[in-house]
Legacy VTK file of the C-alpha trace (Angstrom):
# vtk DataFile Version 3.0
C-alpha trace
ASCII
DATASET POLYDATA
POINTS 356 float
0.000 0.000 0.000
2.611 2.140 0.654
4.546 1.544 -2.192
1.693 2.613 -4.355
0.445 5.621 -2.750
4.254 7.484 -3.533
3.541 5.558 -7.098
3.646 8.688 -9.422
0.579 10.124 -10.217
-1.165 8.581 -7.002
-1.024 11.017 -4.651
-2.368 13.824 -7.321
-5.264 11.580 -8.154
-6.300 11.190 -4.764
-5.925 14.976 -4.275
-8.014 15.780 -7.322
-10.911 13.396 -6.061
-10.883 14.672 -2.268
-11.070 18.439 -3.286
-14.508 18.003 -5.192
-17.378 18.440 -3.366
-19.332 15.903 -5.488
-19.566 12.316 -4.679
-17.450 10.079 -5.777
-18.443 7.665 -8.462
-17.275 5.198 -10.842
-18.182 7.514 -13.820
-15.540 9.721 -12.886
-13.023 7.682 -12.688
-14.184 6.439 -16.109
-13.526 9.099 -18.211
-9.994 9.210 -17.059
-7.177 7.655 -18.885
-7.575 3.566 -18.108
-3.596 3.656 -16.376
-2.675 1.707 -13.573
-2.726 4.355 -11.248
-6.493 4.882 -12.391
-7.026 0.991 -11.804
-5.532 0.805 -8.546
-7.247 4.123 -6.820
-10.849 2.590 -8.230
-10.054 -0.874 -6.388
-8.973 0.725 -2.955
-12.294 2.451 -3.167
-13.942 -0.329 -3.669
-12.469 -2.113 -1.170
-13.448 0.733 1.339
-16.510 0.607 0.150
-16.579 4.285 -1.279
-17.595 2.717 -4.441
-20.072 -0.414 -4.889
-18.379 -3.330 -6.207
-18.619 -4.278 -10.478
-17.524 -6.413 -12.730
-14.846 -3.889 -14.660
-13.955 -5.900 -17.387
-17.382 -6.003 -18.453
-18.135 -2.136 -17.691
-15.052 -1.624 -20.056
-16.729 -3.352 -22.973
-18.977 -0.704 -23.736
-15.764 2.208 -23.720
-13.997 0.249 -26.316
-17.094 -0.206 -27.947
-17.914 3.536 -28.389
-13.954 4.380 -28.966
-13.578 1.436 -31.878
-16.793 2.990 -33.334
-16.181 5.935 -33.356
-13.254 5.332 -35.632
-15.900 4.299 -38.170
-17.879 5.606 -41.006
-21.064 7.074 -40.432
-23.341 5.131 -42.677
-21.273 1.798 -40.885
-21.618 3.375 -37.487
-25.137 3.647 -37.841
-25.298 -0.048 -38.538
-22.980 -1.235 -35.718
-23.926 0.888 -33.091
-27.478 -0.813 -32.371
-25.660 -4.251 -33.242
-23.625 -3.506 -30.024
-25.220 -2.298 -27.729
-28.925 -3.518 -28.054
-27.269 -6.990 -29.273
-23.532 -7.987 -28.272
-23.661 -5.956 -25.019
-27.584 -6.681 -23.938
-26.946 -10.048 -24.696
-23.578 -10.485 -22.388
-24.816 -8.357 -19.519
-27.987 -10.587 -19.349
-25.637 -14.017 -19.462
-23.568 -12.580 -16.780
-25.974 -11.286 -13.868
-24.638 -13.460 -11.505
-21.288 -14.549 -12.741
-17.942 -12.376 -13.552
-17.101 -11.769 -17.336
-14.591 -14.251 -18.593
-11.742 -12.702 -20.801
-12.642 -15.655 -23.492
-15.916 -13.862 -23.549
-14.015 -10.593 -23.779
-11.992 -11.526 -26.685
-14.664 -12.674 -28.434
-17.008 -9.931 -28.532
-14.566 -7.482 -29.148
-13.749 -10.110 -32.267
-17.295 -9.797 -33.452
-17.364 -6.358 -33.430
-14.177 -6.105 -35.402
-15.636 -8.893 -38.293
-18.531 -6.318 -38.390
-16.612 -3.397 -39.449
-14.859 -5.595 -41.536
-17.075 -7.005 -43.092
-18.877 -2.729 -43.834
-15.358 -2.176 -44.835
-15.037 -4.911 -47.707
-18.707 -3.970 -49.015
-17.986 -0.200 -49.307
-14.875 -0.849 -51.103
-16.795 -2.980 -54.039
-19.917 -0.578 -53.843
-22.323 -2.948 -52.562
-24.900 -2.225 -50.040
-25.655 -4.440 -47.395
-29.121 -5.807 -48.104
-27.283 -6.754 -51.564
-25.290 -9.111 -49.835
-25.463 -12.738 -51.860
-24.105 -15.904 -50.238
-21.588 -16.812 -52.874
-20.489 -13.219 -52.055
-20.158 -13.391 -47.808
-18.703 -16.954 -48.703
-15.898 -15.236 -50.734
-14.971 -12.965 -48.169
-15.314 -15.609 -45.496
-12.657 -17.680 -47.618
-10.039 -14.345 -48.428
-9.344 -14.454 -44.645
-8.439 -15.724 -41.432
-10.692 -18.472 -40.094
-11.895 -15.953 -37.131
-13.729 -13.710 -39.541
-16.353 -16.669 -38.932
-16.973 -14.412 -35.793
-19.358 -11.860 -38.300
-21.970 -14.909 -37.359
-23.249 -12.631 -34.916
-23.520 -9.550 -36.955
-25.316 -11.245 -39.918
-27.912 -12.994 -37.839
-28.370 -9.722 -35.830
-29.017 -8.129 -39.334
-30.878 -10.990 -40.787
-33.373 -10.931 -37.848
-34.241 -7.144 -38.844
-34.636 -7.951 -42.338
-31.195 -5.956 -43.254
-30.081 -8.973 -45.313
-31.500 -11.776 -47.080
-31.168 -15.205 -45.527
-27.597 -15.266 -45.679
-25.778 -18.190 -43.483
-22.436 -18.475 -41.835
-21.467 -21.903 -40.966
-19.761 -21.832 -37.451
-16.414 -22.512 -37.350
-15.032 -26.108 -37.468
-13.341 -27.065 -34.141
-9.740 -28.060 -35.992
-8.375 -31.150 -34.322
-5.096 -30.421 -32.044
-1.983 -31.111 -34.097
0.768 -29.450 -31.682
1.992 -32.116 -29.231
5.275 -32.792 -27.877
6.838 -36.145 -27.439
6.690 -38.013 -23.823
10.573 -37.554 -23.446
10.228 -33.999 -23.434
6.825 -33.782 -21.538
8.716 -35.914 -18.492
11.496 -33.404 -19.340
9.466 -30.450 -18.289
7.523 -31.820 -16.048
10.651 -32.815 -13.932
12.165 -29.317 -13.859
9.130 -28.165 -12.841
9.132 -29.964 -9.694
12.527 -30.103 -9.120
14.459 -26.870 -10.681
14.534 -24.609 -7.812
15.778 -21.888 -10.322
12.412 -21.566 -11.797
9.830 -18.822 -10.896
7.357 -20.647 -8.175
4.384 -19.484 -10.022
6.265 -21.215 -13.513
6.754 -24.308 -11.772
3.341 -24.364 -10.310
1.322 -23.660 -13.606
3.556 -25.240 -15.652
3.403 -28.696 -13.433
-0.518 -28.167 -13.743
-0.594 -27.789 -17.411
1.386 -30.578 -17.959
-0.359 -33.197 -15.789
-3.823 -32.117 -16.003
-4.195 -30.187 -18.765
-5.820 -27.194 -16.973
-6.704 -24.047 -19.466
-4.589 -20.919 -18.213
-7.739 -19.338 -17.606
-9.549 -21.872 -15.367
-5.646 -21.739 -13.246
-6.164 -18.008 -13.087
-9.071 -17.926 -12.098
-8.443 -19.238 -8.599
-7.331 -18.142 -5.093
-5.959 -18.774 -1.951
-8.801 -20.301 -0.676
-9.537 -23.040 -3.806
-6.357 -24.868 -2.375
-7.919 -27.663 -0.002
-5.696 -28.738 2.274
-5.983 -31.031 5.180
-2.447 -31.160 6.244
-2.588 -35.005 4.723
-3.492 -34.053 1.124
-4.184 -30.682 -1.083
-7.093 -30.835 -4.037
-8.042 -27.731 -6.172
-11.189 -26.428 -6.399
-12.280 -25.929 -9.837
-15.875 -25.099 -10.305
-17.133 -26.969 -7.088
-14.997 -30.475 -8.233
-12.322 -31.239 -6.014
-9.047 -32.161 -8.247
-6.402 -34.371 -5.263
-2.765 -33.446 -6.259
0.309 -35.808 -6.346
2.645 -34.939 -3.629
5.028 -33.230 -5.300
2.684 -30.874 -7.179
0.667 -30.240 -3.688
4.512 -29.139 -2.219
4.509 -26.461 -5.182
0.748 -25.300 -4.618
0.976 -25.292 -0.985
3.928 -22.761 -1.428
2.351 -20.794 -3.778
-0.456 -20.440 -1.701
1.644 -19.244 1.195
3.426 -16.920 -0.953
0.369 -15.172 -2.645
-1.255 -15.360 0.932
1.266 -13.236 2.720
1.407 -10.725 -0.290
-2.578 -10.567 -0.359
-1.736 -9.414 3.474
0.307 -6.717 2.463
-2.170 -5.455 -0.615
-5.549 -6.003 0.912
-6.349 -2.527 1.214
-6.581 -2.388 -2.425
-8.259 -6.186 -3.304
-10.901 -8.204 -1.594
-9.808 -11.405 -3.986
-6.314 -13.484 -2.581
-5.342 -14.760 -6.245
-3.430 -18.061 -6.128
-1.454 -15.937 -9.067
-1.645 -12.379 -8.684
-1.030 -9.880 -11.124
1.562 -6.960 -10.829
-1.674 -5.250 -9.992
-2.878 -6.249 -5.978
-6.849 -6.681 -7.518
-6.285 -8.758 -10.692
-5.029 -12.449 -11.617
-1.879 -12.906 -13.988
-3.058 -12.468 -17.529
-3.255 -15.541 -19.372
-1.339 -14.284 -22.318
1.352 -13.133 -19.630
1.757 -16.484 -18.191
2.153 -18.263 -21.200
5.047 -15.832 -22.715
6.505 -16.583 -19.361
6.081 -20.240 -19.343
7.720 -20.364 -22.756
10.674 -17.865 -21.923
11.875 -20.870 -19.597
11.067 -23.684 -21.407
7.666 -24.682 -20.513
5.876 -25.544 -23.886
2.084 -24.577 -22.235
-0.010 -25.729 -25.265
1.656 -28.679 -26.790
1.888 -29.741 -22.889
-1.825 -29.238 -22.360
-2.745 -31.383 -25.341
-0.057 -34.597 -24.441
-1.988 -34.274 -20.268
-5.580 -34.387 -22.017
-4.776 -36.870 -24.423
-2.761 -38.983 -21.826
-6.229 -38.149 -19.395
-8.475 -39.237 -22.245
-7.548 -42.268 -22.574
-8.374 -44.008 -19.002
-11.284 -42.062 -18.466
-14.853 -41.589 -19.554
-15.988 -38.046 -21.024
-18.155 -37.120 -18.032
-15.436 -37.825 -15.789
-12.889 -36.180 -18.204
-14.825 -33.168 -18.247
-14.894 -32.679 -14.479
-11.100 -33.789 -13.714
-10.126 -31.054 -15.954
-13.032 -28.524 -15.723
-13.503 -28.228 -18.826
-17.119 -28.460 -21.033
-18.308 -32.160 -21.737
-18.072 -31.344 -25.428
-14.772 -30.683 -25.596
-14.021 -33.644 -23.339
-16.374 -35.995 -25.694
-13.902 -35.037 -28.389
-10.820 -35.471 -26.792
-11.949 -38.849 -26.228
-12.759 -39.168 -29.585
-9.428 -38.506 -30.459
-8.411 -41.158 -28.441
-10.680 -43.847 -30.228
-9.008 -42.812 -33.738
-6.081 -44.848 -35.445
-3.372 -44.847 -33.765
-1.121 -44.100 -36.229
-3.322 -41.042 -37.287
-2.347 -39.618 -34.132
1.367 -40.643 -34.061
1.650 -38.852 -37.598
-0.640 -35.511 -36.185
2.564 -35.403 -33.280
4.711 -32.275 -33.865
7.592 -31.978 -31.655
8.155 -27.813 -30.391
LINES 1 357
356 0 1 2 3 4 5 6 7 8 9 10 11 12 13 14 15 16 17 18 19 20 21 22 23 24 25 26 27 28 29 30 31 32 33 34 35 36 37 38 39 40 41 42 43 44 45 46 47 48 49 50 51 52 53 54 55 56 57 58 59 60 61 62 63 64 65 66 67 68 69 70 71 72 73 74 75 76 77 78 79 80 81 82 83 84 85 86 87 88 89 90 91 92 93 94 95 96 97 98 99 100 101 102 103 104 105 106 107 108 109 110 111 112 113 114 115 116 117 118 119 120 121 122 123 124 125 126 127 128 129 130 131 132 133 134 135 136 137 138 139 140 141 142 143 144 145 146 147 148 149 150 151 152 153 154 155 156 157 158 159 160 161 162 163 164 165 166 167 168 169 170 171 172 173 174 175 176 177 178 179 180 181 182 183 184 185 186 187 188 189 190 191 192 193 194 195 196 197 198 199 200 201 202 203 204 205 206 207 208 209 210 211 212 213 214 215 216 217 218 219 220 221 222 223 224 225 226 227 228 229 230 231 232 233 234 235 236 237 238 239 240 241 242 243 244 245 246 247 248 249 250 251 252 253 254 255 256 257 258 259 260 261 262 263 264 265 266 267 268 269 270 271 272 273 274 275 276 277 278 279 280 281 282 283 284 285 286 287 288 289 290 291 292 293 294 295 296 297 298 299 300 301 302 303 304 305 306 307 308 309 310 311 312 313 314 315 316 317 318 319 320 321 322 323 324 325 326 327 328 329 330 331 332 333 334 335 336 337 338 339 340 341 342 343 344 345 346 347 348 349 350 351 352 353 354 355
């Protein structure tokens, strides 16, 4: 707390909030720039209950919304403003009443959005309005790009319900079968410094030992705290979802100590984040980021996803989808096709192997 109340920038912000004789709210912090310093005075209000508590990464959707668009064209802002906010946003905000926005979810609505404006973009460059839209015609531009500009799914059945198109389809997008995979050597490799290579970061060797027995999704891992570790001073499980996951030994010695470590820091930075996060960000109120971890898995030789895919594969084939699904929180669609995989030729898989 200390450290970032002489943090520069801090002790002005503060000073600018205390001298007006409004109340303070969450809209005024808002329309300041989104900087650390910003983040961090919002949280310790929270905390002290000066401000109500909210989900933030959801309340920034709409921002970026209104900043991307208003980058835009009229004529295409006129389009994709009512697609986002009486559509995209009206739908997430009713899904997540009671539960906090996932970044997954994040990513892809902001990826929606983006094929939208895309999409506006490609017909104003050939001339063509969008209630001329043909199929052969979305199909061509579906097929002149990357596989996510699928994600205009949304926008065309937002426009197709309000007669703005003709009954134009997007397929969804076709699962592709994992192909990156290491060889056992190397996953035993890893694994082993993991538990054993005191030179490694705790919070590597923790995640990375994870990943590479269970196949846990950097997301689910940073989404939990202090208090998901279940430990009976006999053995440690992990809480995932209400499922208790028991640890091997060694793996419970590396959660137990991350646990203690991100316990006594929560101690110190509690003043500024009601949440203990079993991997805390360099900010007290927010997890690791998930695309942070894995650049810092790989920068000391933890290959995250081709380590994932060996622990479900290796998972999938002793157990059952339903019981697949749970051991690794994960949905029991994906965990009916990983066992699917499983079921395949065997030499179909061997040749699929990539080594990193």
């Amino acid at each position: 707390m200390a450290h970032w109340l002489t943090h520069a920038g801090v002790p002005a912000l503060l000073s600018q909030l205390a001298i007006s004789d409004e109340e303070i709210t969450h809209q005024q912090l808002d329309v300041l720039p989104n900087t650390p310093t910003t983040r961090y005075i919002r949280d310790v209000l929270v905390v002290a209950a000066v401000l109500p508590p909210r989900d933030e990464r959801l309340e920034a959707l709409p921002r970026w919304a209104d900043a991307l668009l208003a980058q835009a064209p009229l004529p295409q802002r006129q389009l994709a403003t009512p697609f986002t906010h009486w559509y995209l946003l009206h739908r997430i905000r009713r899904a997540h009443r009671h539960r906090p926005l996932r970044a997954s979810t994040q990513h892809q609505m902001r990826s929606q959005l983006r094929r939208a404006l895309e999409l506006l973009d490609w017909l104003d460059e050939h001339g063509t309005a969008l209630g001329d839209l043909t199929q052969p015609e979305l199909e061509m531009w579906l097929e002149g790009g990357a596989g996510e500009r699928r994600e205009v799914r949304a926008f065309v059945t937002w426009a197709r319900g309000r007669g703005l198109v003709g009954e134009l389809v997007v397929p969804r997008a076709r699962i592709p079968t994992p192909s990156v995979f290491m060889t056992d050597e190397e996953q035993a490799e890893q694994l082993h410094r993991c538990l054993g290579d005191d030179s490694l970061p705790l919070d590597v060797r923790t995640a990375g030992a994870l990943t590479l027995l269970f196949g846990l999704q950097h997301t689910k891992l940073l989404e939990l705290t202090v208090h998901d570790v279940i430990d009976d001073h006999v053995t440690v499980a992990l809480n995932l979802a209400g499922r208790h996951l028991p640890l091997p030994p060694e793996v419970a010695r590396l959660v137990r100590a991350q646990r203690d470590k991100c316990q006594a820091r929560w101690q110190l930075d509690h003043t500024a984040c009601t949440t203990p996060w079993l991997f805390p960000g360099q900010e007290p109120a927010r997890p690791l980021g998930a695309t942070y971890l894995n650049l810092k898995l790989r920068r000391h030789g933890i290959a995250s996803r081709a380590g994932r895919n060996n622990a479900r594969l290796a998972l999938a084939t002793d157990l059952p989808a339903s019981v697949l699904a749970d051991f690794t929180d994960t949905s029991i669609s994906s965990a009916t096709r990983w066992t699917g995989y499983v079921r395949r030729d065997w030499l179909d898989y061997i040749a699929s192997r990539r080594q990193i």
